[in-house]
C-alpha positions in Angstrom: 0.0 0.0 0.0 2.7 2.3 1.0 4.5 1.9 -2.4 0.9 2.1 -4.3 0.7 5.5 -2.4 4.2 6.8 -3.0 3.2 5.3 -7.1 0.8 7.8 -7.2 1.7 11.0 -5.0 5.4 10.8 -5.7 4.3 12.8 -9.3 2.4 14.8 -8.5 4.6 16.4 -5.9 7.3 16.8 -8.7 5.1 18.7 -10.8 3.2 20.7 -8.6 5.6 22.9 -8.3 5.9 23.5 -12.4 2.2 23.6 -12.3 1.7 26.5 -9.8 4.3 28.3 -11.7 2.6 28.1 -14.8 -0.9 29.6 -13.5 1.2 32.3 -12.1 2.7 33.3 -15.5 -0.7 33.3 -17.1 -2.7 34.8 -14.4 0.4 37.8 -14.8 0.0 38.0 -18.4 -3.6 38.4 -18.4 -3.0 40.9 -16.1 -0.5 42.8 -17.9 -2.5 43.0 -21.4 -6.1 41.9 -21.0 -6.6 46.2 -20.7 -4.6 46.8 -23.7 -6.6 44.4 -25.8 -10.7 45.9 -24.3 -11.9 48.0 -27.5 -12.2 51.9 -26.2 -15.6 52.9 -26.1 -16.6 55.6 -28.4 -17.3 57.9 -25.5 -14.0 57.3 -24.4 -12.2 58.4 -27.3 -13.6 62.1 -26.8 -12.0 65.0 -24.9 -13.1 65.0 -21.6 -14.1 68.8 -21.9 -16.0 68.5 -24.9 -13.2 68.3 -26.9 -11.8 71.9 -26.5 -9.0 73.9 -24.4 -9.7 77.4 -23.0 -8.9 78.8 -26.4 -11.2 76.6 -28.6 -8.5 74.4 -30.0 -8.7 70.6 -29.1 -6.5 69.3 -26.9 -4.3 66.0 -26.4 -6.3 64.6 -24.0 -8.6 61.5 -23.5 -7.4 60.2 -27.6 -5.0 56.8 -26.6 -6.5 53.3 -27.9 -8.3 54.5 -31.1 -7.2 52.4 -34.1 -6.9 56.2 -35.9 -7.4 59.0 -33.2 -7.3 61.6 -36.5 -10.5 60.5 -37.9 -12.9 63.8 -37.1 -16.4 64.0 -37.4 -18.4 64.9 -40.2 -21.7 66.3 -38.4 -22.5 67.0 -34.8 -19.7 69.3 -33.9 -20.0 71.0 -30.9 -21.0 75.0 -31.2 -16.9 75.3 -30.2 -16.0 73.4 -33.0 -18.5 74.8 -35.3 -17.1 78.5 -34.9 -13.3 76.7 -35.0 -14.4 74.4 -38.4 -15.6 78.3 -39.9 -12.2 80.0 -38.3 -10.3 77.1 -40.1 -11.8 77.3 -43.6 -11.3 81.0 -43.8 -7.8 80.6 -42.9 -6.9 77.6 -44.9 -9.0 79.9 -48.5 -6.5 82.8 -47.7 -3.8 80.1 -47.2 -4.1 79.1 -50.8 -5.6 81.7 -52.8 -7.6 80.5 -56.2 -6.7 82.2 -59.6 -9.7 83.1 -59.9 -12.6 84.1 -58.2 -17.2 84.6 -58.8 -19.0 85.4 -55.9 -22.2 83.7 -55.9 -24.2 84.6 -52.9 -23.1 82.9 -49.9 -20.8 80.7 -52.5 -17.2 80.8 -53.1 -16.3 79.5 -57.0 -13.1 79.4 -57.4 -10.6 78.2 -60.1 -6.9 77.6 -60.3 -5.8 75.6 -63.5 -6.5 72.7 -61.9 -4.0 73.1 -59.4 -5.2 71.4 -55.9 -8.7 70.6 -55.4 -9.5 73.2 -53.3 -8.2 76.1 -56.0 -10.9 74.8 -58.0 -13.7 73.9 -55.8 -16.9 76.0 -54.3 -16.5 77.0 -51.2 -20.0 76.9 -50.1 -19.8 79.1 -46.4 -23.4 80.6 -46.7 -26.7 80.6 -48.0 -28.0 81.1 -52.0 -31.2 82.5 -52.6 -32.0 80.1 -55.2 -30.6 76.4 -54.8 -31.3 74.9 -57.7 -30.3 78.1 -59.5 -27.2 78.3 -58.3 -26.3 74.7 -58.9 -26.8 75.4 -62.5 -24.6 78.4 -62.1 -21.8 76.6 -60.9 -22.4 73.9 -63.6 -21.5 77.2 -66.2 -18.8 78.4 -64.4 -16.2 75.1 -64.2 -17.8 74.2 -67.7 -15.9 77.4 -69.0 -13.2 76.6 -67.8 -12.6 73.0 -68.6 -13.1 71.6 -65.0 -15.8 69.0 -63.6 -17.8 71.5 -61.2 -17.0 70.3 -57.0 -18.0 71.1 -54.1 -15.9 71.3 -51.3 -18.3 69.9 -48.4 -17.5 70.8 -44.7 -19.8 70.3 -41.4 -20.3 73.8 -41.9 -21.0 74.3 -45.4 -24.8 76.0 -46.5 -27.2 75.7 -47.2 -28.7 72.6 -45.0 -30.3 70.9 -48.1 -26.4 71.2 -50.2 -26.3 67.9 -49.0 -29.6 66.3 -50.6 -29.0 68.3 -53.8 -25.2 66.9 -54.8 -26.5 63.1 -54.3 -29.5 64.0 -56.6 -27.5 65.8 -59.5 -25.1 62.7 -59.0 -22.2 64.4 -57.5 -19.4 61.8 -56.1 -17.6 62.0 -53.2 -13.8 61.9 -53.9 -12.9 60.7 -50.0 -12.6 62.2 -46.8 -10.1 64.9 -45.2 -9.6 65.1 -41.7 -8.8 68.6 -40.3 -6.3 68.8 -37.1 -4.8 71.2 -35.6 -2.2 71.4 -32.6 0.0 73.5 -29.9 3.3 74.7 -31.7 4.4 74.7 -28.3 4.6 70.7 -28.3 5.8 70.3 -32.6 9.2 72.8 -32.6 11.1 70.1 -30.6 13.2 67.5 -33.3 12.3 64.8 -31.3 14.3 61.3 -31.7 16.9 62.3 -35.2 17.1 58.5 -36.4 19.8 60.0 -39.1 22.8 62.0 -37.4 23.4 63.2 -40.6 19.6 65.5 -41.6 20.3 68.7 -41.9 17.3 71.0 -42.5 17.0 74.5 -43.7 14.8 77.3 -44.2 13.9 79.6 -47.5 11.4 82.3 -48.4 11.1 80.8 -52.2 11.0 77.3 -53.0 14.6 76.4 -54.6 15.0 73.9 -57.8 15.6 71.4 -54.7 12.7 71.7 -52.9 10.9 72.1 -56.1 12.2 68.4 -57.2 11.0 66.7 -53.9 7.7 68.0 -53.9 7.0 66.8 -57.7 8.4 63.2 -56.9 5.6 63.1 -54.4 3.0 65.5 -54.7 0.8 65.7 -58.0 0.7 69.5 -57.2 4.3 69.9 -57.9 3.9 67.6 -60.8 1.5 67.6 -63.5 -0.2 70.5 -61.6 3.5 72.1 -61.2 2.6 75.3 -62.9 -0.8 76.5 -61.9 0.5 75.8 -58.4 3.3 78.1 -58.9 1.1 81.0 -59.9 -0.9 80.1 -57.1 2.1 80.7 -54.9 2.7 83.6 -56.7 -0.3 85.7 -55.3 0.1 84.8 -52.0 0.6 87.4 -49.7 0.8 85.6 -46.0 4.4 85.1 -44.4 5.3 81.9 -46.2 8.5 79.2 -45.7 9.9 76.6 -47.6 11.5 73.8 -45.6 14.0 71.3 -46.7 15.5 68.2 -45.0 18.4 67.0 -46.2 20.4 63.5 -45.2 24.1 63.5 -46.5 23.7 66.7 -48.5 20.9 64.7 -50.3 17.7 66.4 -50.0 14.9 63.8 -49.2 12.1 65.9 -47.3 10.0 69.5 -47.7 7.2 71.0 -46.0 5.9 74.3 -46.4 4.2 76.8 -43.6 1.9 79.8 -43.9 1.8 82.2 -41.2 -1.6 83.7 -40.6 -2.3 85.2 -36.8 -2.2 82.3 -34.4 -2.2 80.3 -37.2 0.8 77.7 -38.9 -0.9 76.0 -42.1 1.5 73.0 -42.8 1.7 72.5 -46.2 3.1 70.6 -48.9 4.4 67.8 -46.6 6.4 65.2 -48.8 9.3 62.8 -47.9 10.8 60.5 -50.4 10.4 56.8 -50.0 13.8 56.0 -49.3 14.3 58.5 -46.4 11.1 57.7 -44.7 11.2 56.5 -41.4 14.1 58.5 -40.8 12.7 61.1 -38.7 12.8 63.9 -41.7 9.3 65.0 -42.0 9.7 65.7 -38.0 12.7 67.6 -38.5 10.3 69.3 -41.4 7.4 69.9 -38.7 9.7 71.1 -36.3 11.7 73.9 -38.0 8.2 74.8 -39.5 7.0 75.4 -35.9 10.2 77.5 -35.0 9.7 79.5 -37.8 6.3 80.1 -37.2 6.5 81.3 -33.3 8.7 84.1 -34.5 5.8 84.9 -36.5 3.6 85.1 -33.4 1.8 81.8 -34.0 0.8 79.5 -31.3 -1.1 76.7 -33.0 -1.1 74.6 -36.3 -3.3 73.2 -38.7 -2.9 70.6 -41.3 -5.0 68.8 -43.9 -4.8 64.9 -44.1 -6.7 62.7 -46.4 -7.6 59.4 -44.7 -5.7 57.5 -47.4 -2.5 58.9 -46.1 -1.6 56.4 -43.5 1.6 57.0 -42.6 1.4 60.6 -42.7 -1.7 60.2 -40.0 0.4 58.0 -37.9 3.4 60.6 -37.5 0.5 63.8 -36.9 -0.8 61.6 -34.3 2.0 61.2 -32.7 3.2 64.4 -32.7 -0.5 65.4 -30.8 -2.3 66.8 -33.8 -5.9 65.9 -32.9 -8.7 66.1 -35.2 -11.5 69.0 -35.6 -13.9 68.2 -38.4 -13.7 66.1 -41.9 -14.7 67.3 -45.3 -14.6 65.7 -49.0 -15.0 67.1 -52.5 -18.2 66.2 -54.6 -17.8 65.7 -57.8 -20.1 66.5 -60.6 -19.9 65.3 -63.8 -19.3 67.4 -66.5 -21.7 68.8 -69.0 -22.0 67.6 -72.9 -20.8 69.9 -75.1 -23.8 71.8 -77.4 -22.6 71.2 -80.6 -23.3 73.5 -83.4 -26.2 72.4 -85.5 -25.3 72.4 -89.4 -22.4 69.6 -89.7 -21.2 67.6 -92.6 -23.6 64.8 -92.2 
């Protein structure tokens, strides 16, 4: 009996202890990362003062565990946000000045040779007398000059019923842009330089360099190259160019627009084989220098939901979003042709 016993305890003991220690690992474990891996309710992605500092600019609080803390709303904004979403828009349309210009009403047209979708989009920030009417107007006005007629639709854009009247004349939506904005205060530092060797500098005119970066990214400095340029050429705002440059090579440029307490970040664009080497940071940063000897205290950028990595680096640098927009697309109108043709 004694050796039956010993048979069946004499195991047991031995691996009791191994046994014990494995719970202990788990139970640790779960302990560790069974937080990390609850979802975050949607009410606890929100700023936990309705999403605003004392001066009406969101802050950096309340945003960790969201999959993309830049995604913004596109309807239900608070009134603070409303009147920051209006601030913003007027800002960003001085920022980039169109070519050209028709005041319809409450209605923005504007035109730019293509250059940006903004330059030649309606910038619909009040009321028409006449909706219908002034659809058809803006239908002539982009049809004059070669360009499919868009909307640029914001949470604040008028009139209420804009909405119901693109998706009935079949206007598409071209995809969403998130609107963020941030303290300079937190962007001027360089943060970790990955590369010893980036060098960045600052210029009031955008050199051949700079110039050559942009285009290998950005269709604006591309095919669009020279209606951007004369867009450029009109503006008036305190403007820099910023260049990064690794081993005299440069890989990165940004550009800033100084406008009150205002930095528009601009023209953002880092060459594949330098990403992940901490230039566009070094970019941000010397843009935010620059612009708090302008007198600016906060920035705001533009970033289309597409744009990934871009969103991933803004996030991290504590941009946070305000509102979300996209540009409807009409299609354009036939041609009349002249009656009286060879048959």
């Amino acid at each position: 009996m004694v050796f039956l016993l010993a048979g069946v305890f004499l195991p047991v003991m031995v691996f009791l202890p191994a046994v014990v220690f494995l719970l202990a690992v788990v139970f640790l474990l779960a302990v560790v990362f069974l937080p990390v891996m609850v979802p975050v309710s949607a009410e606890s992605s929100m700023f936990a003062d309705s999403g605003s500092g004392a001066d009406g600019v969101p802050d950096d609080r309340g945003m960790t565990g969201v999959a993309d803390p830049l995604v913004a709303p596109r309807a239900g904004l608070t009134a603070a946000d409303m009147a920051l979403a209006r601030e913003l828009e007027v800002v960003a349309h001085r920022a980039w000045p169109p070519l050209r210009v028709t005041e319809l009403g409450g209605w923005t047209l504007r035109a730019s040779a293509g250059a940006s979708r903004r330059g030649n989009s309606v910038w619909a920030h009040g009321d028409v007398p006449d909706l219908p009417a002034a659809l058809a107007a803006v239908a002539d006005f982009y049809t004059a000059v070669g360009l499919p007629p868009t909307f640029q639709q914001t949470p604040v854009s008028r009139p209420g019923g804009l909405t119901g009247a693109l998706d009935a004349a079949g206007f598409d939506d071209t995809g969403p842009t998130d609107v963020c904005t941030a303290r300079l205060a937190g962007l001027a530092g360089p943060g970790t330089i990955r590369s010893p060797s980036l060098r960045v500098v600052c210029a009031s005119v955008p050199d051949e360099a700079w110039l050559t970066v942009a285009g290998r990214v950005l269709a604006t400095f591309d095919t669009q190259r020279a209606g951007t340029l004369a867009v450029l050429a009109t503006l008036r705002l305190p403007t820099t160019y910023v260049t990064a440059s690794m081993d005299g090579v440069p890989v990165a440029v940004g550009r800033g627009v100084a406008d009150g307490r205002w930095l528009g970040i601009y023209s953002m664009a880092t060459l594949p084989a330098a990403r992940g080497q901490g230039a566009a940071r070094r970019v941000v940063a010397a843009l935010a220098s620059w612009a708090s000897q302008q007198g600016a205290t906060h920035a705001y950028l533009q970033v289309e939901e597409v744009s990934t990595v871009a969103r991933r680096l803004y996030a991290e640098l504590g941009f946070r979003p305000v509102y979300r927009y996209s540009y409807r697309r009409g299609p354009l109108p036939v041609a009349r042709s002249s009656t009286g043709g060879t048959g």
